[in-house]
Structures are given as C-alpha cells and as structure tokens.
C-alpha positions in Angstrom: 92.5 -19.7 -132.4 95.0 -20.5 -135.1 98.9 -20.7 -135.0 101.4 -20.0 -137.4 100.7 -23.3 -138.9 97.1 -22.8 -139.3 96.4 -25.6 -137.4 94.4 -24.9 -134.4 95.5 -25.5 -130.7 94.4 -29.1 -129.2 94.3 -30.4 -133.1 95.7 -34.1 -132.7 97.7 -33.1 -135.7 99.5 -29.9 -135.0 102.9 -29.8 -136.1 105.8 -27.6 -135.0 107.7 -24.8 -136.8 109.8 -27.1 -138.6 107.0 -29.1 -139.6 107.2 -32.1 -137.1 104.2 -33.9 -135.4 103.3 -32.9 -132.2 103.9 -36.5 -129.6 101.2 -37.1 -126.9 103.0 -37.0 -123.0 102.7 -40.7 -122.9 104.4 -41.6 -126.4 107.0 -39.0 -125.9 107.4 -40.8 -121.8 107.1 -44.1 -123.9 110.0 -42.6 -126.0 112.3 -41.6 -123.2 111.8 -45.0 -121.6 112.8 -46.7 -124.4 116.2 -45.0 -125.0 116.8 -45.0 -120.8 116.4 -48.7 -120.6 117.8 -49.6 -123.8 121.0 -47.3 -123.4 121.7 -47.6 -119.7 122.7 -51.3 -118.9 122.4 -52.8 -114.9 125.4 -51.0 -112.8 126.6 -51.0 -109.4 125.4 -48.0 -107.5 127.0 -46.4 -103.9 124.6 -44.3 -102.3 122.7 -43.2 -98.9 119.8 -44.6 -98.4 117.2 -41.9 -97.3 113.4 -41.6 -97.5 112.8 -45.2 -96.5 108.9 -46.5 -97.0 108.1 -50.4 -96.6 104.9 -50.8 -97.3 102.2 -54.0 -97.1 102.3 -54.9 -100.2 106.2 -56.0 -99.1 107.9 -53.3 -102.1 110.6 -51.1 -100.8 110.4 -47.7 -101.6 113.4 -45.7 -100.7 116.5 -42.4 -102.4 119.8 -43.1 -103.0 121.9 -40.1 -102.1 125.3 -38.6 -102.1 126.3 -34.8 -102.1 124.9 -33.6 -105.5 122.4 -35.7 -106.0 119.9 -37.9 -105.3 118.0 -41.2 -107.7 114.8 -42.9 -106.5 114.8 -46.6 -106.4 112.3 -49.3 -105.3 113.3 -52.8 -104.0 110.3 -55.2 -105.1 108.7 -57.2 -103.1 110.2 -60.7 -104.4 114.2 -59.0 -104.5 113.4 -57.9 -101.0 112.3 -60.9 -99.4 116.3 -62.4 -100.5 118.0 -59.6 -99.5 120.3 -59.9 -96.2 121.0 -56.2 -95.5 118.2 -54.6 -93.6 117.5 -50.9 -94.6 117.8 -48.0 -92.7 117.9 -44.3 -93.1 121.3 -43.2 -93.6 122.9 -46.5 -94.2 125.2 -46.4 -97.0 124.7 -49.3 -99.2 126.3 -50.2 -103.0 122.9 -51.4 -104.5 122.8 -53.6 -108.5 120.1 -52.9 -110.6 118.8 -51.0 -114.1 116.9 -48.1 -115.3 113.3 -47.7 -115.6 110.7 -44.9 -116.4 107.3 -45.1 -114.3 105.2 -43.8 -117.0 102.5 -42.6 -114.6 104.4 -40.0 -113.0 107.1 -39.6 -115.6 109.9 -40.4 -113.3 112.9 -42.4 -114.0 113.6 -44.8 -110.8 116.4 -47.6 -110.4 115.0 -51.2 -109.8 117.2 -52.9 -107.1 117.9 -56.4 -107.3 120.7 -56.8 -104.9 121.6 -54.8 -102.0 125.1 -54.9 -100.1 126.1 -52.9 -96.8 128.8 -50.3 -97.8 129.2 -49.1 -94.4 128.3 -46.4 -92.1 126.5 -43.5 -94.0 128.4 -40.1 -94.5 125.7 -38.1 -92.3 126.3 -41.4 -89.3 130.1 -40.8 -89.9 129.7 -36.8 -89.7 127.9 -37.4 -86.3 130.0 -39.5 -84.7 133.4 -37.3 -85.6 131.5 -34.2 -84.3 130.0 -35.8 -81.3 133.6 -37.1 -80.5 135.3 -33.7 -81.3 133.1 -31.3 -79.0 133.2 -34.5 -76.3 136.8 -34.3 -76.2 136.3 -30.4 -75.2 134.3 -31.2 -72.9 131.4 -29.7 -74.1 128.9 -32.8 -72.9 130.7 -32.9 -69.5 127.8 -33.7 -66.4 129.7 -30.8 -64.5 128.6 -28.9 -66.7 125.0 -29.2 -66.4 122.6 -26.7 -64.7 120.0 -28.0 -62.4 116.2 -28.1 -63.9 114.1 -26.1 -62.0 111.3 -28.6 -60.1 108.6 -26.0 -60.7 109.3 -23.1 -63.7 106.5 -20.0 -63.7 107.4 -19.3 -67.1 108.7 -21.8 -69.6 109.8 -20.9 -73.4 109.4 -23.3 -76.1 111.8 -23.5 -79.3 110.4 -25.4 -82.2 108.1 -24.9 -85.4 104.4 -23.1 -84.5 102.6 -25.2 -86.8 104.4 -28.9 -85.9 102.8 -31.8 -83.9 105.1 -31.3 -81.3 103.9 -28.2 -80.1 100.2 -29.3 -80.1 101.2 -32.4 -78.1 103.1 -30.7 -75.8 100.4 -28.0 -75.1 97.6 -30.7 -74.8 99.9 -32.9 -72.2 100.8 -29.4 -70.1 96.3 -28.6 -70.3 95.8 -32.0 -69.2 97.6 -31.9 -66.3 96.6 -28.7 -64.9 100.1 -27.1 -64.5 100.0 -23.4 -64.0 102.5 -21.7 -65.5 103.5 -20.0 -68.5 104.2 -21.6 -71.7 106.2 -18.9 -74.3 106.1 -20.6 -78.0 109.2 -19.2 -79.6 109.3 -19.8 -83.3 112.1 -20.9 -85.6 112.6 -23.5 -88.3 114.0 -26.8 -87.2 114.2 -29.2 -90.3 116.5 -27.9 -94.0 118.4 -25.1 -94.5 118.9 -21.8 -92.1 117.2 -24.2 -89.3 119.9 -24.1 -87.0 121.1 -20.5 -87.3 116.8 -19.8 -87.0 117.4 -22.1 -83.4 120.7 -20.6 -82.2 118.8 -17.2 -82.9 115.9 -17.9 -80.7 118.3 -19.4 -77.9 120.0 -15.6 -78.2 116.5 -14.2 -77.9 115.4 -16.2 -74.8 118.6 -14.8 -72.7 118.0 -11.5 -73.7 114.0 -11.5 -72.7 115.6 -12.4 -69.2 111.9 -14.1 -68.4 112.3 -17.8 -69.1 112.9 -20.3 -65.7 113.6 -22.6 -68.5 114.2 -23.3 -72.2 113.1 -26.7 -74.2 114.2 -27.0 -78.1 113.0 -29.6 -80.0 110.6 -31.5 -82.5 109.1 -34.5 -83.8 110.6 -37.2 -85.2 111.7 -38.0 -88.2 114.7 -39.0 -90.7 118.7 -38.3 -89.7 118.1 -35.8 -92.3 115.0 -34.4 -91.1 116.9 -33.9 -87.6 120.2 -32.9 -89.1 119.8 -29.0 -87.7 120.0 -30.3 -84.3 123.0 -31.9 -85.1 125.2 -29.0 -86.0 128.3 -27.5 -84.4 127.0 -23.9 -83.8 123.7 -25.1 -82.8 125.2 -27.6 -80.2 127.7 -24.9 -78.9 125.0 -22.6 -78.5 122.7 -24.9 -76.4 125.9 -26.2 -74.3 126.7 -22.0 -73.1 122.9 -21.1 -72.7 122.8 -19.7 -68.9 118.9 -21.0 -68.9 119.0 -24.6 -67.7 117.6 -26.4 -71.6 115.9 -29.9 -72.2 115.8 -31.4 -75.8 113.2 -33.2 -76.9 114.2 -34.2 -80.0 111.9 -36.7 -82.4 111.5 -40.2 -81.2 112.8 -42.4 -77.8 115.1 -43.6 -80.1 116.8 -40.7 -81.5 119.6 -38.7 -80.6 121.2 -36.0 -81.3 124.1 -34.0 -80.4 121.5 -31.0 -78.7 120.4 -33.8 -76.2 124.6 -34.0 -75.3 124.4 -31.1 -74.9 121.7 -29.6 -73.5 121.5 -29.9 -69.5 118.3 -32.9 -69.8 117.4 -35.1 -72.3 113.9 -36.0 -73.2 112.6 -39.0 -75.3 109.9 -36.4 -77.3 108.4 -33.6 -76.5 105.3 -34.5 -74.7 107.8 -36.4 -72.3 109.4 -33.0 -71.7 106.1 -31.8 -70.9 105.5 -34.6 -68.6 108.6 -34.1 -66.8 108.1 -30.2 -66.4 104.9 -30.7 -65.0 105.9 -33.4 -63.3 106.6 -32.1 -59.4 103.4 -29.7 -59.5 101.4 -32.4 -60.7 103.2 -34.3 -57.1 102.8 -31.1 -55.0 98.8 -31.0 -56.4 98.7 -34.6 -55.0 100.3 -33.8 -51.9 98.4 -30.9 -51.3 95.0 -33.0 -52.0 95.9 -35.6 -49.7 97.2 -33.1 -47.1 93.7 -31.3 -47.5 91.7 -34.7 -47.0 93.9 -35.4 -44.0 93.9 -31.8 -42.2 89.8 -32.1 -43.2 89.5 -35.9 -41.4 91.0 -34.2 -38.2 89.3 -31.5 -38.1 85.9 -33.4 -38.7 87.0 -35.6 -36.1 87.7 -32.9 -33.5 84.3 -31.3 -34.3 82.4 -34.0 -33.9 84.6 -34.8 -30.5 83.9 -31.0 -29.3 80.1 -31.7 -30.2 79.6 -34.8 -27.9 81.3 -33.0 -25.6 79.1 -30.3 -25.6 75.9 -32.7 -25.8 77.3 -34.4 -22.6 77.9 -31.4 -20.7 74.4 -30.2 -21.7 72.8 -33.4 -20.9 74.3 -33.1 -17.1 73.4 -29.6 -16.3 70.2 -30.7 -17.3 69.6 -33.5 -15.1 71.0 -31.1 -12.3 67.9 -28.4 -12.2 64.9 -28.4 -9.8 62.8 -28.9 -13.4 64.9 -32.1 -14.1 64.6 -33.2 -10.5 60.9 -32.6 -10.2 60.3 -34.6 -13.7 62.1 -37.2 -12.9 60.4 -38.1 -9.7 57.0 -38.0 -11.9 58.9 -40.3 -14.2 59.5 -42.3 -10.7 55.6 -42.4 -9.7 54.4 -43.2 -13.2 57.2 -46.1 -13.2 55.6 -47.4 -9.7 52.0 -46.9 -11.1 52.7 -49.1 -14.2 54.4 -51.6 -12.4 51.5 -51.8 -9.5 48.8 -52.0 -12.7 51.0 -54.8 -14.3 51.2 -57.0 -10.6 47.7 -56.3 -10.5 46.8 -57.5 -13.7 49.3 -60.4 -13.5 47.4 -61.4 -10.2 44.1 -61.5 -11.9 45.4 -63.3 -14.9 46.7 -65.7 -12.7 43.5 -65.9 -10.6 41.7 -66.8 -14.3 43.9 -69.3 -15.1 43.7 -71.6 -11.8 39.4 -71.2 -12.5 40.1 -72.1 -15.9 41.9 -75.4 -14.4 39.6 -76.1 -11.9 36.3 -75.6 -14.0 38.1 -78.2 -16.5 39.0 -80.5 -13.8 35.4 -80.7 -12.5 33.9 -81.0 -16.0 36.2 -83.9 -16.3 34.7 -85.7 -13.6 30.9 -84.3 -14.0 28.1 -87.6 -14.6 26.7 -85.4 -17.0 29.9 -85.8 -19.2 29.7 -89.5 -18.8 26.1 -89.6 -20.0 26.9 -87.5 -23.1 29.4 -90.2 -23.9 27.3 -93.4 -23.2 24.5 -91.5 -25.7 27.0 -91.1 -28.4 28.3 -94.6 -27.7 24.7 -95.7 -28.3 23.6 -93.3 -31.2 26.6 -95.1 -33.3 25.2 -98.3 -32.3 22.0 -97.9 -33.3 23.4 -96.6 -36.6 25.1 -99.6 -37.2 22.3 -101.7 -36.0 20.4 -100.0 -38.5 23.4 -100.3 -41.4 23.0 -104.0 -40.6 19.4 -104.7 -41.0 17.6 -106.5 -44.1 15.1 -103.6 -44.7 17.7 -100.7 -45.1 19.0 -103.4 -48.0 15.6 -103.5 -49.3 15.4 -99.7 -49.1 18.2 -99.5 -51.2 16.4 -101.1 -54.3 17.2 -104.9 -53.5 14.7 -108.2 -53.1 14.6 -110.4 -50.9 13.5 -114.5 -53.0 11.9 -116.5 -50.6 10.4 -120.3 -51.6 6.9 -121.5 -50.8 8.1 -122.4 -47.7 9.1 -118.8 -46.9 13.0 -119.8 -47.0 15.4 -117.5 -48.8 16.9 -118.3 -52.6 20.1 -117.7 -52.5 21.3 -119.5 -55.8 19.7 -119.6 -59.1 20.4 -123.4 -59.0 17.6 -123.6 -56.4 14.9 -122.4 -58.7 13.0 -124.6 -61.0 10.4 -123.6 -63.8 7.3 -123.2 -62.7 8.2 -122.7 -59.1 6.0 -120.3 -56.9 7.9 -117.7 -55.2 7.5 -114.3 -53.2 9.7 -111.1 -54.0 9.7 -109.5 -50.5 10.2 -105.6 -51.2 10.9 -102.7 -48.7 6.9 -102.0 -48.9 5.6 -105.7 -49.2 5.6 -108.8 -50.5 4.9 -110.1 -54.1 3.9 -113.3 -55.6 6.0 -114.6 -59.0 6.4 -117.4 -60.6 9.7 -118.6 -62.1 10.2 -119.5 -65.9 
C-alpha cells in the first residue's frame, strides 16, 4: 500500500507531507533526551514522596507529588547510601537533582542526589487536623462505643470482592469452624468515589436490619492507598452506625481515622476474623472438654454399676442349693487331692530313706573293697608293664650287650672289631662293630 508520497508504509525512508524524514522511536527519544538534559539544569524540588520501592540492588525508586502533579525520581544506589533522611510514604522532602530520559520506557525521571526532610507531608498534616477536629467533638469518645457481640449469627463484610483481604478473612473464618453467616458487601475502598461507595454500603447494612455486626476494611497499603478510610463523611458515618463496627484496615501498623472511630480496632482483617471467631472457637473448646469430662463420669459410673452388678450376681450365686451342692464336691475333690498328695509324699519319702540305706550298705559291702584292690592292682601291673625292658624293645629299640653279656651304653665303649649282640624284642643277634 502506498501513501501520498508514494513511498510505501514501513519504508525506512518515508517522509512526511512536508517532505521531512520519518525518525525511528529511539532517535526521536534520543532527541528529546538531549534537549531535557541539555535545557533543564539540577534544581531544588519540594514534593511528597509516594510509591516508595527499595529494592536489592540498594537503588531507590520512588514519585514526587503535590496537588497537580506528580514526577518519578530514583535515588541510586551510591547517593542513597550518603543520604541521612530515611524515606517514607508521605514524607514531604525538598530533593536536588537533574533531568533524565530512560530511553527504554520513554519516561523522563529526576535523578536525586541529595535528599532533605521538608516536614510532615500534606496528606500526614490533613490527618492529623481532621483526626484532632472530629476528636474535639467527640466523635472517638470510649462512651460512645457499642459492645461487640461475643458470638454474631450473621456478620456483613465491607470491602472490595476481588481483594486479598476478603480471601484471608474467609479462609481464617473456614479454618476455625465458626458457624455463622458471613455477608460480603461490595464497594470500592482505594481512589475516587471509594468512600461515598463505603458510606453507601454502611447505609445499606442498617437498612437490611440482618447484620449482628459490621467490619469495613482492607489490605494494606500506601497513606494514599488508604486515604478513603480517612475521610470526614466516611468517619462520621462509621462513628453513628447503630450496628456495633470493627475496622480492619491494612497493616498492624496503620491507622486510620475509621479505626477512631469505629467501636473496635483490628490490626488486618484476618485479625478481625480471629477475634469474631474468637469466643465460639472458646465455647467449642469448652464444650469438647465438658464432653470428655461428662463422658469420664459417666464411664466411671458404668463401669461402677457393672461391678456392682457382677458382685451381686456372684453372691446370689453362691447362695443356691446348686452352689451349695458344687461346692461341697469342690470340698471332696480338695480332700481327695490332698490325701493322693500325703500318700504320694509318704511313698516318696519311704524311696528316699531305701535309697540312703542301700547306699550306706554298698559303702561298706567287701565286695566294694575288692573291686577297689583290683583296680589298685590292674594300674600296677600297667605300670609294671610301662616299666619293663621288653615293652622298650617292642617299641623298635636294641638292647647292645658286650661279649660278656653286659649292656653298651656309650659309644666310647665300643672298639673296631669288637663282637657284640643286638638283643631285639624277638631274639638276639650277633654284630660286629666297625
């Protein structure tokens, strides 16, 4: 497809109407960054801090605010670490730095390099004058505070549908088993229209006539982000709602001026939840240990009745002519078994002294005393025997004897030539030495 110009669309050289060449986004952002930084020198800026984001790297990412408008600016990593004023949401601050463009994104941003504490922030100052105001009229008075109920049936909920709040309240009031009614009633509760969308829903709850009790609130977040709950008509209407009201407004550590005024405070919403739930979850446990109690008691006294009732049986048996006449069997069989075991205890008795007696006589029987000589004997003769020349000779020795029949006993004695006799175990031989 061709333009005007006859160039077609996407050409790297299309030109304009007047005949000028079309800039890329980045030479044209180039451009613009140029003139910014060249043309706007360092200044002194007063401003709100808002939208506060430290990360890890150490830069600070953060707005500067007032009423008509608002400049991003970033504190880098090395300018933050010399920096003496710590940053909050809604601190106002006069901050010194210059211009830049981040080509990336296309957004200009101011590059702090010093930051000084200009006081209390305009939304911190607008809080404090109105919470002083409506505490002067007595609007946050305690005597003016309706009791919470210890156990609501039916409790309606004022906050966004889709928030985290809402979900973490629901899944703290499932967990702990409560019973009652939980009424979600939606409205807005961050930007504009928030608060008349909350003081609309507080109308709403009085005129449904069902609620035991109200609780408006949300997550947490920024002064900014929390700023509906922080406005006159809102507050007003929470102080002269005739349903007792918790808020439970962002974090433990914010406030607002609904938590003044509102007849309980809670630190976030899934505390609210914990404290609604908070005496049924008690009467559960008192109820549980009251059941284990009443149940110990009455085990006990059933188990009492039942040996009662086994003791009584046991004696009314005992008591019949059946009972009587077994138990005088039992009598004759206990006599029987004790005149078996004298019995066999005599006879036993009777076999032991024989048993003595027979070992006493064999003790002193000659037959005894000749068994004992024989052995004596039989290991004599076995010695006799151990001792004798021939059982050597049986054993593979020789006896040397000389001519004149007397024993060699030393090589010494022999001479060459000499006529001996080697006496073995079957007879004698004649040698002669050499």
């Amino acid at each position: 497809m061709k333009t005007r110009g006859g160039g077609l669309v996407g050409e790297p050289e299309a030109v304009g109407g007047d005949g000028a060449r079309a800039v890329s986004v980045s030479e044209f952002t180039r451009r613009v960054k140029q003139l910014l930084e060249g043309g706007l020198q360092p200044t002194w800026i007063r401003g709100e801090v808002s939208n506060l984001r430290a990360q890890a790297s150490g830069h600070v990412y953060f707005s500067l605010k007032d009423a008509g408008a608002q400049l991003s600016a970033v504190l880098f990593r090395g300018d933050a670490l010399r920096q003496t004023v710590k940053l909050r949401d809604g601190l106002q601050v006069i901050v010194y730095g210059e211009v830049s463009v981040y080509e990336a994104r296309g957004q200009y941003q101011l590059i702090v390099r010093v930051v000084v504490d200009d006081g209390v922030g305009r939304l911190q100052r607008e809080f404090e004058a109105l919470k002083a105001r409506l505490a002067a009229e007595g609007l946050f008075a305690a005597e003016r505070k309706k009791p919470i109920p210890a156990m609501p049936r039916t409790v309606g909920f004022i906050t966004s549908p889709t928030g985290a709040a809402v979900q973490d309240f629901a899944r703290i009031i499932m967990r702990r088993g409560w019973r009652g009614r939980i009424v979600v009633l939606p409205a807005k509760v961050q930007g504009e229209g928030a608060a008349a969308d909350l003081v609309a829903m507080l109308g709403l709850a009085a005129e449904m006539g069902i609620f035991d009790l109200l609780v408006i609130g949300r997550g947490g977040g920024s002064l900014e982000d929390l700023w509906a709950f922080n406005e006159e008509p809102l507050v007003r209407a929470v102080a002269a709602c005739g349903i007792p009201t918790i808020s439970a407004v962002g974090h433990e550590i914010d406030f607002t001026l609904c938590d003044f005024a509102a007849d309980l405070r809670a630190e976030t919403p899934s505390a609210a939840a914990e404290l609604i739930t908070s005496e049924f979850v008690g009467c559960v446990e008192r109820v549980r240990a009251a059941d284990e109690v009443m149940g110990g008691i009455v085990g006990t006294a059933l188990q009492r009745a039942a040996a009662a009732l086994d003791h009584a049986r046991s004696r009314l048996r005992l008591l019949t002519p059946a009972a009587q006449i077994g138990q005088g069997f039992q009598r004759v069989d206990e006599l029987n078994n004790r005149l078996a075991a004298a019995l066999r205890h005599a006879v036993q008795l009777r076999r032991q002294e024989y048993g003595e007696a027979r070992a006493r006589l064999a003790q002193v029987s000659p037959e005894t005393r000749v068994q004992l000589a024989s052995h004596q004997l039989l290991s004599l003769w076995k010695r006799l025997q151990a001792a004798s020349p021939v059982s050597v000779l049986n054993r593979g020795f020789v006896l040397m004897r000389d001519e004149a029949g007397r024993p060699v006993t030393r090589r010494a004695a022999v001479t060459p030539g000499q006529a001996l006799a080697a006496e073995f175990a079957d007879g004698t031989a004649r040698v002669r030495a050499e």
